[in-house]
MOPAC internal coordinates of N, CA, C and O (Angstrom, degrees):
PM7 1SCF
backbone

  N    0.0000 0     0.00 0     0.00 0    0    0    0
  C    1.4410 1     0.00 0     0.00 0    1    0    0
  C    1.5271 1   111.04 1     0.00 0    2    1    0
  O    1.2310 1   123.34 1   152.34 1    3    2    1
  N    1.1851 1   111.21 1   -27.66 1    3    2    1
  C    2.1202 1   112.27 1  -172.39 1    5    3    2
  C    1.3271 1    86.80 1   -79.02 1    6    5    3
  O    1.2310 1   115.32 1   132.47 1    7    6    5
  N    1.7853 1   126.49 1   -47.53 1    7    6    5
  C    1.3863 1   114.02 1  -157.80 1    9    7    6
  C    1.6570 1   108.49 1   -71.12 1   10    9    7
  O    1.2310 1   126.38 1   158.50 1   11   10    9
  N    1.2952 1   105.35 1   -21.50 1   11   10    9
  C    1.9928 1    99.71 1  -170.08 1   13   11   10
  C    1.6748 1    80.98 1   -80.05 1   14   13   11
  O    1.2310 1    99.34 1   155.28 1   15   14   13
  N    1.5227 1   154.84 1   -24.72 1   15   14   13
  C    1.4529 1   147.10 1  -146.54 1   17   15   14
  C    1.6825 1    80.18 1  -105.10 1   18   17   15
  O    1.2310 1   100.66 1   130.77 1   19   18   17
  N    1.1377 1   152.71 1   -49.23 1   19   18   17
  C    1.1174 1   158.19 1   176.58 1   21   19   18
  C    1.4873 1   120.08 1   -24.75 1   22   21   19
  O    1.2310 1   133.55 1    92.57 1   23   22   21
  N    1.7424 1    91.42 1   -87.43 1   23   22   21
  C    1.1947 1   109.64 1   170.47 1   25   23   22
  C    1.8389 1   138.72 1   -30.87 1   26   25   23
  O    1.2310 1   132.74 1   125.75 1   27   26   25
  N    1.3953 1    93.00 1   -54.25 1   27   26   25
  C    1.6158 1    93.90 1   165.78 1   29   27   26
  C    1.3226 1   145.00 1   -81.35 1   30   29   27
  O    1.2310 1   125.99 1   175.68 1   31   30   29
  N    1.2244 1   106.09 1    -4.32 1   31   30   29
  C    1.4729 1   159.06 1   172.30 1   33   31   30
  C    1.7181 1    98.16 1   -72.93 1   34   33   31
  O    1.2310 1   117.98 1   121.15 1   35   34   33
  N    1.2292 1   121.45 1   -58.85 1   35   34   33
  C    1.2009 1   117.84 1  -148.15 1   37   35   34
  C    1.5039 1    95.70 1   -99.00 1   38   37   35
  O    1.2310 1   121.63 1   149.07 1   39   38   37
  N    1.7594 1   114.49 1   -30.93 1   39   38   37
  C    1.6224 1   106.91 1   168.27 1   41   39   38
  C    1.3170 1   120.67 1   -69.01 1   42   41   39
  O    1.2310 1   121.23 1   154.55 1   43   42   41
  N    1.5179 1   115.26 1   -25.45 1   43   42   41
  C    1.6532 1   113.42 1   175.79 1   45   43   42
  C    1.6667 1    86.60 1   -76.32 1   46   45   43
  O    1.2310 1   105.11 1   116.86 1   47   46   45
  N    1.1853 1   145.16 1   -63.14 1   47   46   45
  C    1.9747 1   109.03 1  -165.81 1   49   47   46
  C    1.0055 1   122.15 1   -67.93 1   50   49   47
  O    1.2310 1   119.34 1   164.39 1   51   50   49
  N    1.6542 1   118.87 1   -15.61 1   51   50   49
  C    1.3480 1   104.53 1   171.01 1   53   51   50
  C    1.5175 1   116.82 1   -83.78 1   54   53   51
  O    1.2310 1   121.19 1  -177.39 1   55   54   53
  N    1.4767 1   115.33 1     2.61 1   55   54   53
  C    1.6358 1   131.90 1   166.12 1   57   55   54
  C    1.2583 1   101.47 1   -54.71 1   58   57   55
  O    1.2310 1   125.92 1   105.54 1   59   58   57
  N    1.4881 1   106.23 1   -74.46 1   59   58   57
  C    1.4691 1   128.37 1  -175.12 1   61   59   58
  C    1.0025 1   101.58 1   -41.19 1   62   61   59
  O    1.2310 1   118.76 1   112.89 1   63   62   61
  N    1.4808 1   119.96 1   -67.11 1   63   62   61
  C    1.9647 1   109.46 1  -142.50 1   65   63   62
  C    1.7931 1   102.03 1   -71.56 1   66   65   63
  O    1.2310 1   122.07 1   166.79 1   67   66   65
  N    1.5304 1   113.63 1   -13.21 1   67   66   65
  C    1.3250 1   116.05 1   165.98 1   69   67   66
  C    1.4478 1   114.06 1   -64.23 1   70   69   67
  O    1.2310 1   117.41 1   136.32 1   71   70   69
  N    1.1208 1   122.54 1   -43.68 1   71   70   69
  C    1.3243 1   121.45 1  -167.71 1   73   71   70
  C    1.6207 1   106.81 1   -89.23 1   74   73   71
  O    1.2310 1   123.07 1   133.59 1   75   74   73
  N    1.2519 1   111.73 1   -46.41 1   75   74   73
  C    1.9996 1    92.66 1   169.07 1   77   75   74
  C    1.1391 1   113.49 1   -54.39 1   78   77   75
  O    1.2310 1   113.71 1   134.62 1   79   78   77
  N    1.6300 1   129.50 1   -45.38 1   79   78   77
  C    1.4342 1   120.39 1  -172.86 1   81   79   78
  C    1.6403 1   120.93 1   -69.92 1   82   81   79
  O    1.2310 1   113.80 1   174.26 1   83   82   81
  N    1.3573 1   129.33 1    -5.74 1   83   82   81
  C    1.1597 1   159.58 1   172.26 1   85   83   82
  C    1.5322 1    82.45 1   -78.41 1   86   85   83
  O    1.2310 1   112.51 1   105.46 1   87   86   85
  N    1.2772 1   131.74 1   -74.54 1   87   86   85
  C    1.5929 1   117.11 1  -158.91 1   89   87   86
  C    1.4692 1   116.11 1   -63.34 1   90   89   87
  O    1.2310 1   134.34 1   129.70 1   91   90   89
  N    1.5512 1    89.87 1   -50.30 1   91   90   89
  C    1.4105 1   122.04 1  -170.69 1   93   91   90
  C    2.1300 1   108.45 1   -46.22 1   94   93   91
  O    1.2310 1   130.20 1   157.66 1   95   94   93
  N    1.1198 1    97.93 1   -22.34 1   95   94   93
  C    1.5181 1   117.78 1  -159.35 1   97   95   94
  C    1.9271 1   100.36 1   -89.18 1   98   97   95
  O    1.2310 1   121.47 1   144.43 1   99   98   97
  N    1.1070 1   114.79 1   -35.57 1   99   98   97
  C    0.9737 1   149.87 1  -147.52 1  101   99   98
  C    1.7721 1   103.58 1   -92.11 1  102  101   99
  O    1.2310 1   132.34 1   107.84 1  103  102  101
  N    1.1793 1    93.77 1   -72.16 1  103  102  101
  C    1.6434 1   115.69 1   160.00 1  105  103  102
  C    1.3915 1   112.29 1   -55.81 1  106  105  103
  O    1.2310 1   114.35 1   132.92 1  107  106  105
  N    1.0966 1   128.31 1   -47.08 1  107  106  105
  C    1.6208 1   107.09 1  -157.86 1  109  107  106
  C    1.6876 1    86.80 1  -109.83 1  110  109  107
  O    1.2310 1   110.76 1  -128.11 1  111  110  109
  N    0.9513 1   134.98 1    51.89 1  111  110  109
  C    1.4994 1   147.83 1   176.12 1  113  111  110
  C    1.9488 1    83.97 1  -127.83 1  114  113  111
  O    1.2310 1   122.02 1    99.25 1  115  114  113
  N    1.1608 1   113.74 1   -80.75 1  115  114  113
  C    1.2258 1   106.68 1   174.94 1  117  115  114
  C    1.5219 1   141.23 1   -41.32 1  118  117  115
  O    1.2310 1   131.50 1   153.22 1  119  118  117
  N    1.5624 1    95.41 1   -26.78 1  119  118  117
  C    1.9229 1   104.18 1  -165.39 1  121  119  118
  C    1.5256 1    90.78 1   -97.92 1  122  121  119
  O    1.2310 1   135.06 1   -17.09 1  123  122  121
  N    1.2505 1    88.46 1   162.91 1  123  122  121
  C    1.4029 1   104.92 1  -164.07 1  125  123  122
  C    1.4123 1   120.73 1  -152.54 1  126  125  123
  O    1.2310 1   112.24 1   -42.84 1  127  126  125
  N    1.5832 1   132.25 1   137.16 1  127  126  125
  C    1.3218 1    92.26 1   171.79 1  129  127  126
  C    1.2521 1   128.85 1  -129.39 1  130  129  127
  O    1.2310 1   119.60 1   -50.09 1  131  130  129
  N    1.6724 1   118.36 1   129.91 1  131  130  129
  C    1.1543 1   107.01 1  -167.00 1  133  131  130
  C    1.6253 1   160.78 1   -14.81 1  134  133  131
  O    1.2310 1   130.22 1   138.56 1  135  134  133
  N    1.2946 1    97.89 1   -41.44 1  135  134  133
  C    1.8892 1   132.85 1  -175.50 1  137  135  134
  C    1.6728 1   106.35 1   -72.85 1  138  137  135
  O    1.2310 1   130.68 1   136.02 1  139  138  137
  N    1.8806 1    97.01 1   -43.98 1  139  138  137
  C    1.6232 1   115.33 1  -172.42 1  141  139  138
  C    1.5185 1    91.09 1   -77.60 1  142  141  139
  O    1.2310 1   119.74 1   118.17 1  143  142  141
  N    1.2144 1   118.10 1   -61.83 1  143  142  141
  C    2.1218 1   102.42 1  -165.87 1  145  143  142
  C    1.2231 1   111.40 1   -65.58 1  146  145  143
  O    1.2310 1   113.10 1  -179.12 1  147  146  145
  N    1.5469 1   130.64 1     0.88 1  147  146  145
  C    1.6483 1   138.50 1  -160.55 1  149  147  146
  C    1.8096 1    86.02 1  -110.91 1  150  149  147
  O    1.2310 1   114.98 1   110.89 1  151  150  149
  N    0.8244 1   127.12 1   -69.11 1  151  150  149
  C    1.4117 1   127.60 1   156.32 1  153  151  150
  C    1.7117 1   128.54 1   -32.32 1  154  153  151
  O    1.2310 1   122.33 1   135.29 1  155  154  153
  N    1.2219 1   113.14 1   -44.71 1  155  154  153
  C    1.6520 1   113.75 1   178.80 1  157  155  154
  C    1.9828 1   101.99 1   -78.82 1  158  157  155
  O    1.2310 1   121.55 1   137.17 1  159  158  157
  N    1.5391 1   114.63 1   -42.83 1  159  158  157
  C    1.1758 1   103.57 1   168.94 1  161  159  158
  C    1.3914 1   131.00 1   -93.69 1  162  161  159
  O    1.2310 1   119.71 1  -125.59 1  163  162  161
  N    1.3387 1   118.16 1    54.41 1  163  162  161
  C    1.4147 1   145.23 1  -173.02 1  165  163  162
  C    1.5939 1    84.32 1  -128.80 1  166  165  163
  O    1.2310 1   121.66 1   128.44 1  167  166  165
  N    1.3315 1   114.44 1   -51.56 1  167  166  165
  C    1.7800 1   100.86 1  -158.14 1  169  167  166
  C    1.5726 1    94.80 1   -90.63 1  170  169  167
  O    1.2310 1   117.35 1   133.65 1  171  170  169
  N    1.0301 1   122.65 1   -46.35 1  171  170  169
  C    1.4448 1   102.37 1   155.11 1  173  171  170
  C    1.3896 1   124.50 1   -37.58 1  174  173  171
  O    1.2310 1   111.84 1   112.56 1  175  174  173
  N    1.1028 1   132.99 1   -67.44 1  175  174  173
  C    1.2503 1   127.57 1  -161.84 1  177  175  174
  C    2.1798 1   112.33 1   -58.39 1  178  177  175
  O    1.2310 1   133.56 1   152.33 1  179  178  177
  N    1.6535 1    91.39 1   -27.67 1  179  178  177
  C    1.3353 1   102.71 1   164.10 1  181  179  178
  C    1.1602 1   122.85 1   -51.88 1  182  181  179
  O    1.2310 1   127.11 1   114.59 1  183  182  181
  N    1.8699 1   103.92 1   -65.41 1  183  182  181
  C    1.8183 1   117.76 1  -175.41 1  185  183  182
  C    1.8675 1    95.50 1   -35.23 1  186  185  183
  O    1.2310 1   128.13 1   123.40 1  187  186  185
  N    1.4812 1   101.96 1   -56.60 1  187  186  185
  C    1.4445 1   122.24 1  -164.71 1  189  187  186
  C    2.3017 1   103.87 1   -37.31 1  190  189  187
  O    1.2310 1   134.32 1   106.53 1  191  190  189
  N    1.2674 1    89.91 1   -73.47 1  191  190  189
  C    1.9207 1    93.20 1   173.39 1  193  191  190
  C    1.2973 1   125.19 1   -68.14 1  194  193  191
  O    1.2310 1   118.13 1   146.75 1  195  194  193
  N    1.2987 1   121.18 1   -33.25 1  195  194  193
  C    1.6727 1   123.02 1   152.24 1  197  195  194
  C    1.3471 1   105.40 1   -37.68 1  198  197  195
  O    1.2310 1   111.93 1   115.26 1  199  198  197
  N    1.2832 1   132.82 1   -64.74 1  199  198  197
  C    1.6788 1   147.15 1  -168.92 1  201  199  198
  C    1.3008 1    91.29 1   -37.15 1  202  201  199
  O    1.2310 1   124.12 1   105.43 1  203  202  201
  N    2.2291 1   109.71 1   -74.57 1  203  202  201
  C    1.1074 1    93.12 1  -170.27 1  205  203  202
  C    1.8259 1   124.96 1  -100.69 1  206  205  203
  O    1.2310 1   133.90 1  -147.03 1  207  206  205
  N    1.1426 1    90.72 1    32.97 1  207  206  205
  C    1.9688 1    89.57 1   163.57 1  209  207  206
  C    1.8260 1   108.67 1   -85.39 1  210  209  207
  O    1.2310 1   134.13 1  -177.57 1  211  210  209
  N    1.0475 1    90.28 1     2.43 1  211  210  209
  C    2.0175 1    78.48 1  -169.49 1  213  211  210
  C    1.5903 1   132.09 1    75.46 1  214  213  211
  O    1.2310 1   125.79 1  -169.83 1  215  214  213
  N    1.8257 1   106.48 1    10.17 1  215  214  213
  C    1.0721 1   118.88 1   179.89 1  217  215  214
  C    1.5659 1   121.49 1   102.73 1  218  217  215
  O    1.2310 1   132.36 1   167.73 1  219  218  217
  N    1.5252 1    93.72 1   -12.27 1  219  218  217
  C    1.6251 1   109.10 1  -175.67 1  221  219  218
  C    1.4469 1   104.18 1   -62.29 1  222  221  219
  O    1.2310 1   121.67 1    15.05 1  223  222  221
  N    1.6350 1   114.42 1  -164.95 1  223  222  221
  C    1.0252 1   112.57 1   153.62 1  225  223  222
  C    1.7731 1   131.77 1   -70.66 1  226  225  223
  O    1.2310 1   118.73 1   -28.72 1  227  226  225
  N    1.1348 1   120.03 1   151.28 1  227  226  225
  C    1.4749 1   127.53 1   174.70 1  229  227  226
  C    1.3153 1   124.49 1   -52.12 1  230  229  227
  O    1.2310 1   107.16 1   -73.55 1  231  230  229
  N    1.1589 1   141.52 1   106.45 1  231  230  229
  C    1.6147 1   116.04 1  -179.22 1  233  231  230
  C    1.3494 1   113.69 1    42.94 1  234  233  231
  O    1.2310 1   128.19 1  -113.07 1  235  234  233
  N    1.5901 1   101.84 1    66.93 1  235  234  233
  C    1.6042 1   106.34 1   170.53 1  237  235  234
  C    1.3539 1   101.67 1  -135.71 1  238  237  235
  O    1.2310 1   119.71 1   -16.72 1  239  238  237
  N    1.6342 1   118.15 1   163.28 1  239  238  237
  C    1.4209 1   127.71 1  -169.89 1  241  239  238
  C    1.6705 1    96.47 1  -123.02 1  242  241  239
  O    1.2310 1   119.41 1    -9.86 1  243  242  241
  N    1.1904 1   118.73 1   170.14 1  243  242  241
  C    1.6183 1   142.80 1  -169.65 1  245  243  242
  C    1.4713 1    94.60 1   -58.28 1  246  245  243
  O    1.2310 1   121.08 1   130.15 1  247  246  245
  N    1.2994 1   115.53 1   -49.85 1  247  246  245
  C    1.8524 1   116.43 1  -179.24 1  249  247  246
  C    1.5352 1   124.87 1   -63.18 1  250  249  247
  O    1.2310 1   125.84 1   147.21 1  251  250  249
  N    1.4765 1   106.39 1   -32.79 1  251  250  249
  C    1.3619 1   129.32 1   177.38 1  253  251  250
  C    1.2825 1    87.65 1   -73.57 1  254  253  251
  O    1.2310 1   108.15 1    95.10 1  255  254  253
  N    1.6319 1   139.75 1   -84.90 1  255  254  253
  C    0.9862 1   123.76 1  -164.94 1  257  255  254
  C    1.5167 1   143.23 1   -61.12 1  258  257  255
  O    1.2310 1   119.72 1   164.34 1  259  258  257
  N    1.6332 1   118.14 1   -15.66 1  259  258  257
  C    1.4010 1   129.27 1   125.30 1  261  259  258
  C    1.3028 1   130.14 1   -17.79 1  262  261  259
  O    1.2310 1   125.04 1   116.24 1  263  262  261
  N    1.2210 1   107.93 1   -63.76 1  263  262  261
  C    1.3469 1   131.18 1  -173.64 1  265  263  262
  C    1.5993 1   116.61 1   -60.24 1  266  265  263
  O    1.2310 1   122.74 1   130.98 1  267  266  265
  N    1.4254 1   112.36 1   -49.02 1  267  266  265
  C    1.5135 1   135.62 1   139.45 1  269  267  266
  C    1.6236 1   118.19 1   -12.16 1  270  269  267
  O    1.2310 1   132.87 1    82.96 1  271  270  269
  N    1.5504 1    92.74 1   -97.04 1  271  270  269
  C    1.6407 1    90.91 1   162.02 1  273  271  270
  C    1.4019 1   127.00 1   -50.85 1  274  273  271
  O    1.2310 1   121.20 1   117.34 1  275  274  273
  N    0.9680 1   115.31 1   -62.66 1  275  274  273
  C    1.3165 1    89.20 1   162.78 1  277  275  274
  C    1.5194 1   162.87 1     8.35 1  278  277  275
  O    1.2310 1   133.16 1   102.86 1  279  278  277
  N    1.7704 1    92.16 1   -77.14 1  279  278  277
  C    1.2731 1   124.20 1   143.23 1  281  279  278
  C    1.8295 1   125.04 1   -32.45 1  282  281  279
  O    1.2310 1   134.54 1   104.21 1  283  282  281
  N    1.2179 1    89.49 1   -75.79 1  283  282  281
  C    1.4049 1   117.39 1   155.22 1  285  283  282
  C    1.5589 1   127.17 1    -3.45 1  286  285  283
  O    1.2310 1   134.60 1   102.42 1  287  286  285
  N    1.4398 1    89.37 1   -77.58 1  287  286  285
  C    1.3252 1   101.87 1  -156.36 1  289  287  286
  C    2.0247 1    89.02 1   -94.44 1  290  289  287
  O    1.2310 1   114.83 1  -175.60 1  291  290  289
  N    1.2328 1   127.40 1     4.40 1  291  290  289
  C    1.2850 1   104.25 1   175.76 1  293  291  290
  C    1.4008 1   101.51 1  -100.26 1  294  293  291
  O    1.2310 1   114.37 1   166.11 1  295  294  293
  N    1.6641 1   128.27 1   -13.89 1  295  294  293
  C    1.3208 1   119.57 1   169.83 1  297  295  294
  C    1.4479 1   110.15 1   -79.70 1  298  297  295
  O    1.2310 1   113.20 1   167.76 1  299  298  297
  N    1.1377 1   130.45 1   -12.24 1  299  298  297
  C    1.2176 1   132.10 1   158.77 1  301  299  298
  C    1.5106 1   120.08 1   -54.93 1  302  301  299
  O    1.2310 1   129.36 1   128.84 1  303  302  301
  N    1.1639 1    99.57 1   -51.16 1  303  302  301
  C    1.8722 1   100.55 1   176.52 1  305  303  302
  C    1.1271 1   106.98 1   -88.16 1  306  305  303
  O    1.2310 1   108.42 1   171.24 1  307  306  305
  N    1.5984 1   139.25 1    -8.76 1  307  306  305
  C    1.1288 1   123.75 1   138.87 1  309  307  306
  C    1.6433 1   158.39 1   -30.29 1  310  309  307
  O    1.2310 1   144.53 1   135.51 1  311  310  309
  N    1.6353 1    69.93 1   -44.49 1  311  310  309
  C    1.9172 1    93.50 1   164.11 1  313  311  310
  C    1.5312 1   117.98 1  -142.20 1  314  313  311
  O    1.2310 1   129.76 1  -140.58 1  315  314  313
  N    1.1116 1    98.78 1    39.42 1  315  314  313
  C    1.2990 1   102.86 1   139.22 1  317  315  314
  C    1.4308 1   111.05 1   108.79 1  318  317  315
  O    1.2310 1   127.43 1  -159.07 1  319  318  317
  N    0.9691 1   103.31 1    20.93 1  319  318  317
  C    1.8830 1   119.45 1  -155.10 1  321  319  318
  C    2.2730 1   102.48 1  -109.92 1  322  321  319
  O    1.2310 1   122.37 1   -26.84 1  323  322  321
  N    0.5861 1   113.06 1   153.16 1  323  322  321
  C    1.4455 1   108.53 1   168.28 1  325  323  322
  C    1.6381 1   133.36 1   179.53 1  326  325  323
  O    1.2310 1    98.80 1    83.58 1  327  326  325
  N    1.3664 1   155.67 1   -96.42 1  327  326  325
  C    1.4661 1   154.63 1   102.09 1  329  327  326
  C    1.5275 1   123.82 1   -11.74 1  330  329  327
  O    1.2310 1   114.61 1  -104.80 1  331  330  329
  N    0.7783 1   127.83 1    75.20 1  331  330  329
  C    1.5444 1    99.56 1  -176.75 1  333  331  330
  C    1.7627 1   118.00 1   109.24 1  334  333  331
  O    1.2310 1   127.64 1  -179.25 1  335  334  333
  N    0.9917 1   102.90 1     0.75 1  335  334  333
  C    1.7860 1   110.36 1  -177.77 1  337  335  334
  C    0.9424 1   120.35 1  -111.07 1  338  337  335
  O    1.2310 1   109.17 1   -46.09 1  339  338  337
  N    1.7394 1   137.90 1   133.91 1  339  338  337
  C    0.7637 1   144.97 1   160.67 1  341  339  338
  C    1.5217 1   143.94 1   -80.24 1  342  341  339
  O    1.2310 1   116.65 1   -99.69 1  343  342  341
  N    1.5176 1   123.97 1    80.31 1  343  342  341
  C    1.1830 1   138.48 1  -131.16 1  345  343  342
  C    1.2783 1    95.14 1   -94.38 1  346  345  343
  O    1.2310 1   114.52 1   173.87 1  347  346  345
  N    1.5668 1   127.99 1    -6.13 1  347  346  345
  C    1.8785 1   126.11 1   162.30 1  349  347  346
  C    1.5900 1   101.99 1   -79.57 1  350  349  347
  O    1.2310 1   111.54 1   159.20 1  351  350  349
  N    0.6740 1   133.53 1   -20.80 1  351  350  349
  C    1.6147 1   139.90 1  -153.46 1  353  351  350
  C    1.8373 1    98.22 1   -90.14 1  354  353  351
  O    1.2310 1   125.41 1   -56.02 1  355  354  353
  N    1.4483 1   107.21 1   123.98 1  355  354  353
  C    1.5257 1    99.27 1  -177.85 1  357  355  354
  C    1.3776 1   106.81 1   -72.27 1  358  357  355
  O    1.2310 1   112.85 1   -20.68 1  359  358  357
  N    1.1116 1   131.11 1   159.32 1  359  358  357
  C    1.2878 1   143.32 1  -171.26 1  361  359  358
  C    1.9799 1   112.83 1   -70.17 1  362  361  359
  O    1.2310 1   113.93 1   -47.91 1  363  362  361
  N    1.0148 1   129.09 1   132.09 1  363  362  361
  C    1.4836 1   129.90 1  -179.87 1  365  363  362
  C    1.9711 1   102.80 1   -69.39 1  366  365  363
  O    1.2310 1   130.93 1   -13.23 1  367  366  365
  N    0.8987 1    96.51 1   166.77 1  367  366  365
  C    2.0229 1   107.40 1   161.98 1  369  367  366
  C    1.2805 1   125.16 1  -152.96 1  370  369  367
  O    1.2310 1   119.82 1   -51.82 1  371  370  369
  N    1.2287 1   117.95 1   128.18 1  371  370  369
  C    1.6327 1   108.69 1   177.76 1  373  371  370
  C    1.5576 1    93.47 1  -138.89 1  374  373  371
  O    1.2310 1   135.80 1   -57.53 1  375  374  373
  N    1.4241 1    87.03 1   122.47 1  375  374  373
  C    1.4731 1   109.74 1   159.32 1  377  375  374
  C    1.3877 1   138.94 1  -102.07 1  378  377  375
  O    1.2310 1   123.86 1   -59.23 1  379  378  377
  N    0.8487 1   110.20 1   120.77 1  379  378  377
  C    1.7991 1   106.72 1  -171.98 1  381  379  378
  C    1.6650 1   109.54 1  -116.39 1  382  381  379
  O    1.2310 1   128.61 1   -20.54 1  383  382  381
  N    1.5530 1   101.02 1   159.46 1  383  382  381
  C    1.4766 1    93.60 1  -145.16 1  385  383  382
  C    1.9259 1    86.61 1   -90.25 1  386  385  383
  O    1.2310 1   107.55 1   -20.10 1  387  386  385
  N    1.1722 1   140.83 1   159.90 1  387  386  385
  C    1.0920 1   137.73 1   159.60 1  389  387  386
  C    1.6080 1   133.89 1   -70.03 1  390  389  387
  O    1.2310 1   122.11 1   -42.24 1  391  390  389
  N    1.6285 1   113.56 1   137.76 1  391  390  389
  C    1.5607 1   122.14 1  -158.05 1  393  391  390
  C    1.3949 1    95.73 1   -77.57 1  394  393  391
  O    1.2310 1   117.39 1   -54.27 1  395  394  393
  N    1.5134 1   122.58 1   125.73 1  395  394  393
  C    1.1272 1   138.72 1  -154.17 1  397  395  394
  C    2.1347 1   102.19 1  -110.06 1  398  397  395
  O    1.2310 1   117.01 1   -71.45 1  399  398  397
  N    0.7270 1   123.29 1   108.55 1  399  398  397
  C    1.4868 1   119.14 1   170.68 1  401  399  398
  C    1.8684 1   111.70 1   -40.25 1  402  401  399
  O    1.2310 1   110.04 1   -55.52 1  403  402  401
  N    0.9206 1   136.31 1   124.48 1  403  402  401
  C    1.4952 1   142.31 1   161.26 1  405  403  402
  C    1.8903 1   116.21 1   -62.92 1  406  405  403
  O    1.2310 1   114.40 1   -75.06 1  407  406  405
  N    0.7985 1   128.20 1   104.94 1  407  406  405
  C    1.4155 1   125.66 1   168.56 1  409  407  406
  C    1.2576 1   125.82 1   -36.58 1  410  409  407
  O    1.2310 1   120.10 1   180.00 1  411  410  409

């Protein structure tokens, strides 16, 4: 008796869940949301001037990019970097063991 109450039961939701997802599919292909596509073509439009700056900065001027180095070069002498240094390069170590007094 549950299985004959079952059965028809279970072809009408699997009716249904065909037919909302049919709508449902339909609709959110269309909807959209404003903030998100105003946002995705911002970073596009970025990828887009990055491409053609040559990697430089984006919409930057001679002062901005001064300003840059600048920057730059004082975290460089910050840690340790300066003339002649290679501040991509991981750092070397040598440890030596310490001269111990003899008893």
């Amino acid at each position: 008796m549950i299985v004959t109450r079952l059965i028809p039961e279970a072809r009408n939701l699997q009716v249904a869940l065909r037919r909302n997802y049919g709508v449902s599919a339909v609709l959110l292909q269309k909807a959209s949301d404003p903030i998100q596509q105003l946002f995705v073509d911002k970073i596009r439009d970025y990828g887009k001037k990055k491409a053609a700056s040559g990697g430089k900065l984006v919409d930057s001027n001679p002062q901005v990019e001064k300003e840059m180095q600048k920057e730059l070069d004082k975290v460089a002498r910050q840690y340790g970097g300066g003339a002649g240094v290679d501040m991509t390069k991981f750092p070397s170590f040598e440890f030596t063991d310490p001269k111990i007094n003899p008893l």
